[in-house]
N, C-alpha and C positions, 0 to 999 in steps of 0.2 A: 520472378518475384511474385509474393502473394498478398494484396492487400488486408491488410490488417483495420479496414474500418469494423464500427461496430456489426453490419450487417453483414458482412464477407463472408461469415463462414458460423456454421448453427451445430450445437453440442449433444451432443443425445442427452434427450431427457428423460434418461429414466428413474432418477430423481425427483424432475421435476411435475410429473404426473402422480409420484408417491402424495408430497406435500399438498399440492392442487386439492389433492381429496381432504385432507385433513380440514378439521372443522373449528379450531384454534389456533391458527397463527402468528406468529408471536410480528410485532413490529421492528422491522430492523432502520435504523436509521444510519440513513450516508450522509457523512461530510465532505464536501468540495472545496481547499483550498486555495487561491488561485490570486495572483497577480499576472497583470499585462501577459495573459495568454488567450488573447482574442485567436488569433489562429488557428487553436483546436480547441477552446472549452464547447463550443457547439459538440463538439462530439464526445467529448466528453459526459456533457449533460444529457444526449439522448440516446447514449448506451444506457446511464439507467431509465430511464422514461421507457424504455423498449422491453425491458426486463418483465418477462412475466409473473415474478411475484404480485401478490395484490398490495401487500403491507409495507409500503416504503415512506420514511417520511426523509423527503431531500431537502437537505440543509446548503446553501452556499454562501460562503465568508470570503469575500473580494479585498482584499487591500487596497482599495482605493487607486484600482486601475485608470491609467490613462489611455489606452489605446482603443477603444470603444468597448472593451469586456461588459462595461455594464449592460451596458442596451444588449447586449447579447443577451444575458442573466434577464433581462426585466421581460423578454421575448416568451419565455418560458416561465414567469411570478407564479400563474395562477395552477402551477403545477407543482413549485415549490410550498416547502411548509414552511422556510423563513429563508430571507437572504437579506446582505447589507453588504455596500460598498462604504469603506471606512479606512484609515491609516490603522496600521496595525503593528506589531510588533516581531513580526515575519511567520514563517509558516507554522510551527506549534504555538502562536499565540493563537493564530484563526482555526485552527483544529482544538486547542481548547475551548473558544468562544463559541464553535458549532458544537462539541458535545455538551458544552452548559445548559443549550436548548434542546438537545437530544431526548428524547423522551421513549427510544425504543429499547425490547429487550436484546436485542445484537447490534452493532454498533459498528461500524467500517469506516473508510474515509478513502476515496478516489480523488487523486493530485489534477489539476486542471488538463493536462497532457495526456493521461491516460485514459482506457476506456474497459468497461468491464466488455464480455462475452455474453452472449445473450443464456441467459438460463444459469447463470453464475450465481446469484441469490438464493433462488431456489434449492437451488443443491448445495449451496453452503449451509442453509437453514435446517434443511432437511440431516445432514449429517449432527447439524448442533442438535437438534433436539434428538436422533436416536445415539448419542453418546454423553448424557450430561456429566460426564468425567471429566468431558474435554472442555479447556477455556478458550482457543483460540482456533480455530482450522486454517488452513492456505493451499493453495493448490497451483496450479503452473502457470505464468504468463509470458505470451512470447514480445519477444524486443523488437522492436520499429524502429524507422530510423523519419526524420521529420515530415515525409510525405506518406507515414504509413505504411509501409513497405517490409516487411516483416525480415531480420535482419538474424535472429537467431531466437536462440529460446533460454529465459532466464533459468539456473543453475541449481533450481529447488531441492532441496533434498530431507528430511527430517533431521529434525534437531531439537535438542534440548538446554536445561541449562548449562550444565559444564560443556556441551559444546559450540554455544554461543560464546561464554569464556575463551574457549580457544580459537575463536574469528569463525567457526562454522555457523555462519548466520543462513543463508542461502531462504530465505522468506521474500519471496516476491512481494512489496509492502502492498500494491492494488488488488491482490488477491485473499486479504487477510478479513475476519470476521471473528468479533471477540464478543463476551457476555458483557453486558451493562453492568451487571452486579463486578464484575473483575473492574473495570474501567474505575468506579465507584472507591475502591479497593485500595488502587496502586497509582491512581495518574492525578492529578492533571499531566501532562508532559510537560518535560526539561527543557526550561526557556533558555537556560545556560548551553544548551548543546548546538550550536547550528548545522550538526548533519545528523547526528548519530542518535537523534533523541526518540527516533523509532526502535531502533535497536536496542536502547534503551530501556522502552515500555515492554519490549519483549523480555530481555532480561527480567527485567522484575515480575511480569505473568509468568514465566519459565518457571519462579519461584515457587508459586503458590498455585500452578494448576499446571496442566497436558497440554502440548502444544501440539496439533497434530497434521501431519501434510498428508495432501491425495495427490494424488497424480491426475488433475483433470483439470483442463485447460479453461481459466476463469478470466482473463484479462491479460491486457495487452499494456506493455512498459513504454516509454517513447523516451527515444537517446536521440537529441538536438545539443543544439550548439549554445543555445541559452537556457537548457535545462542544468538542472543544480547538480543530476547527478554527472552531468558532464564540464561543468563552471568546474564545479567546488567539490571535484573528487579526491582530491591533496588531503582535503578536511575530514574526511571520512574517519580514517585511525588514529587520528590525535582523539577526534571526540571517545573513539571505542578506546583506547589506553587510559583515557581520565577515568571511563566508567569501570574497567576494570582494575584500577587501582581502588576507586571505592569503594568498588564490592570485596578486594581480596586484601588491600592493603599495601601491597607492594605491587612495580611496573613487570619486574624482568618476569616474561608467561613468553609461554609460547603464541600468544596475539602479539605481545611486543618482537618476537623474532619471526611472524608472519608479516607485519608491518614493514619492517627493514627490509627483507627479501621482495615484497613488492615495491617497495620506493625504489630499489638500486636495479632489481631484472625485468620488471613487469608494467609500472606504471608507464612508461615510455612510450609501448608498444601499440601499434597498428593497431585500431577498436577491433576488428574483425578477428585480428590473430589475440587479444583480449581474452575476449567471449569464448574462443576454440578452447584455450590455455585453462580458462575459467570452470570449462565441467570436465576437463578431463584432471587437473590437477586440485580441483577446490580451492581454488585462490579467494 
């Protein structure tokens, strides 16, 4: 196995010596969501710190952790550019509340669990400014499992909007980077959704601009046993079936007969044989 800390493993930058030279860089601002995950926001938080972009302004929105998260967060204040521990209204409340104070022109949000790749800013930046067509980039991140441990590689693949309609989401969410003016556009995010409200903001960016994937490895996902996407994975396709009756009107799509076939053959399964099933089928 190959640890998946932030420093394990370094990305060619030949991206990131493009941008380096460049003599206007636009500020990108990261958001940090995070409740009672003392266990990895440290690492979280100095995957970006370690990042060689120069223009980062780090935002972190704590719900009002009890297990020491804060002291953790205050460990790091004078490197942030604003953080608060506070009750919240769960995770697109504090990812609303940190792009309020956002003041950059690219815009991300890395979940307390996860960790970006060293050089993953840069080269997202760099692509945004040589293709201003495009409104959102994302690129690969591999799956971990709670000690780091790199367990497969999320399922990325290009997509758009009719095929986010039909469940082809496949957007690794720690690897995504959107324009400020889009965010401006289409969001706050869906407080109504408690899974799918990313999936969500994609749909409606899909709308009105390019959504574009690379194949270059930006960040690392983490599958525990008190993460959301392994709690409250049941939740996942009811939230994408309510979004897709509002966009189209009616339920019966092929996302509603992709939903059935993974509740009755798939959700069940061993996470390992999951993952395998998952890029070879598009589940």
């Amino acid at each position: 196995m190959v640890s998946a800390g932030y420093n394990a493993r370094r990305t060619d930058h030949r991206f990131s010596h493009l941008i380096m030279q460049a003599s206007n860089l636009p500020t990108v601002s990261i958001i940090t969501p995070s409740y009672n995950q003392a266990r990895f926001i440290e690492e979280t938080i100095r995957s970006v710190l370690v990042q060689d972009y120069p223009n980062i302004e780090y935002i972190i929105i704590d719900g009002g952790s009890t297990d020491g998260s804060p002291a953790i967060i205050q460990k790091y204040a004078g490197q942030l550019a604003w953080w608060i521990s506070e009750k919240d209204q769960g995770q697109a409340d504090a990812l609303n509340k940190g792009f309020a104070h956002a003041s950059g022109e690219i815009l991300a949000w890395l979940n307390s669990d996860d960790t970006y790749i060293p050089g993953a800013i840069s080269e997202a930046v760099t692509y945004l400014q040589a293709h201003p067509e495009v409104g959102m980039v994302y690129g690969d991140a591999d799956l971990t499992d709670e000690n780091g441990q790199v367990i497969g590689r999320f399922a990325a693949r290009q997509t758009d909007h009719r095929r986010l309609l039909r469940g082809s989401v496949h957007i690794p969410q720690a690897t995504t980077f959107f324009r400020a003016g889009l965010w401006r556009q289409i969001g706050p995010l869906d407080l109504s959704l408690f899974f799918a409200f990313d999936y969500n903001f994609w749909v409606q960016l899909a709308k009105v601009s390019r959504l574009q994937y690379l194949p270059r490895l930006w960040a690392t996902f983490r599958l525990h046993s008190k993460g959301k996407s392994v709690r409250f994975d049941d939740r996942c396709y009811p939230d994408m079936l309510r979004i897709y009756q509002r966009e189209c009107g009616h339920r019966l799509s092929w996302l509603w007969l992709r939903a059935k076939v993974r509740r009755l053959f798939y959700a069940w399964l061993p996470l390992r044989l999951r993952l395998f099933l998952r890029r070879i089928f598009i589940l």
